[in-house]
Every structure is written in structure tokens, then in C-alpha cells.
C-alpha positions in Angstrom: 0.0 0.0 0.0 1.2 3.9 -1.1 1.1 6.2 1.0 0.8 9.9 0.7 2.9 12.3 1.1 2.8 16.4 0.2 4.8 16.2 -3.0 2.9 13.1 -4.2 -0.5 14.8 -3.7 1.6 18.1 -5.2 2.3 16.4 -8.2 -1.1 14.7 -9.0 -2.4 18.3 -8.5 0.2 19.4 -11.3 -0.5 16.5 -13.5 -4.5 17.3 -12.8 -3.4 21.1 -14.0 -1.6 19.9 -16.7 -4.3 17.5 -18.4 -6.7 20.7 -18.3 -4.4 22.5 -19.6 -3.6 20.1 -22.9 -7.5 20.1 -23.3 -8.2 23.6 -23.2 -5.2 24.4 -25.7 -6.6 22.1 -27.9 -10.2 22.9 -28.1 -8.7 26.6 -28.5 -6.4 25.0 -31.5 -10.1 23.2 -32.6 -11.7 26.5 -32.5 -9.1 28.9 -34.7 -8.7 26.3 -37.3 -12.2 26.0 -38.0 -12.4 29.6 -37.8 -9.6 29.8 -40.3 -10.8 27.1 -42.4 -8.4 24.3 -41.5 -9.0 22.4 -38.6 -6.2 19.9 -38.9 -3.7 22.5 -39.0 -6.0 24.0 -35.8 -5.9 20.5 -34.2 -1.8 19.7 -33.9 -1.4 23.3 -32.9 -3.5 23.2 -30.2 -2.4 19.7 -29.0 1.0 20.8 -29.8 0.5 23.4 -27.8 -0.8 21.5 -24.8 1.9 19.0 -24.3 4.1 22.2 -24.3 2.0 23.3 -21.2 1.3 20.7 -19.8 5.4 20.0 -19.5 5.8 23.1 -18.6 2.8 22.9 -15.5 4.8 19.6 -14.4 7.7 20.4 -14.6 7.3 23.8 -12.5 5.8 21.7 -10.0 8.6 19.3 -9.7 11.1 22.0 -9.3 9.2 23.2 -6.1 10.2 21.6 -3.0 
């Protein structure tokens, strides 16, 4: 059995930040490249985008101690 300390639960917060993150960049991607005419190109931008933040969410987290 796990147990839990404060920088577990600190980084399943992150990672929870960091999933909402990657879905709100992509339905933003979604949104411009239908606006635009192209949603493909709107599609990998915005998940692009995402994994970018959501790195960048975890990876502030885990550099906090």
C-alpha cells in the first residue's frame, strides 16, 4: 500500500493542471482552425501546444520543494 505524502498529492495536483491545460489548448487550436478554415492545421497546434503546457505545468511543479 502507497502512502501519501505532500509532494505526491503536489504532483497529481500538477498533472490534474496539466491534463486541463492540454484540453483547453486544444479545443482553442479546434476553434481557430475552424475559424480559419483548416482544422487539422488548428488540431496539432493546439495539441501541440498542450503537451508544451502541460510539460511546462509539471515540470514547474517538480522543481518546487
Amino acid at each position: 500500500m502507497e502512502t501519501q505524502t505532500p509532494q505526491t498529492n503536489k504532483m497529481k495536483e500538477a498533472k490534474k493542471t496539466g491534463g486541463l491545460l492540454f484540453v483547453g489548448c486544444l479545443f482553442i487550436g479546434m476553434a481557430s482552425g475552424f475559424y480559419f478554415g483548416n482544422l487539422l492545421v488548428g488540431m496539432f497546434s493546439g495539441m501541440g501546444l498542450g503537451f508544451i503546457m502541460m510539460a511546462v505545468a509539471i515540470a514547474s511543479q517538480a522543481s518546487k520543494k
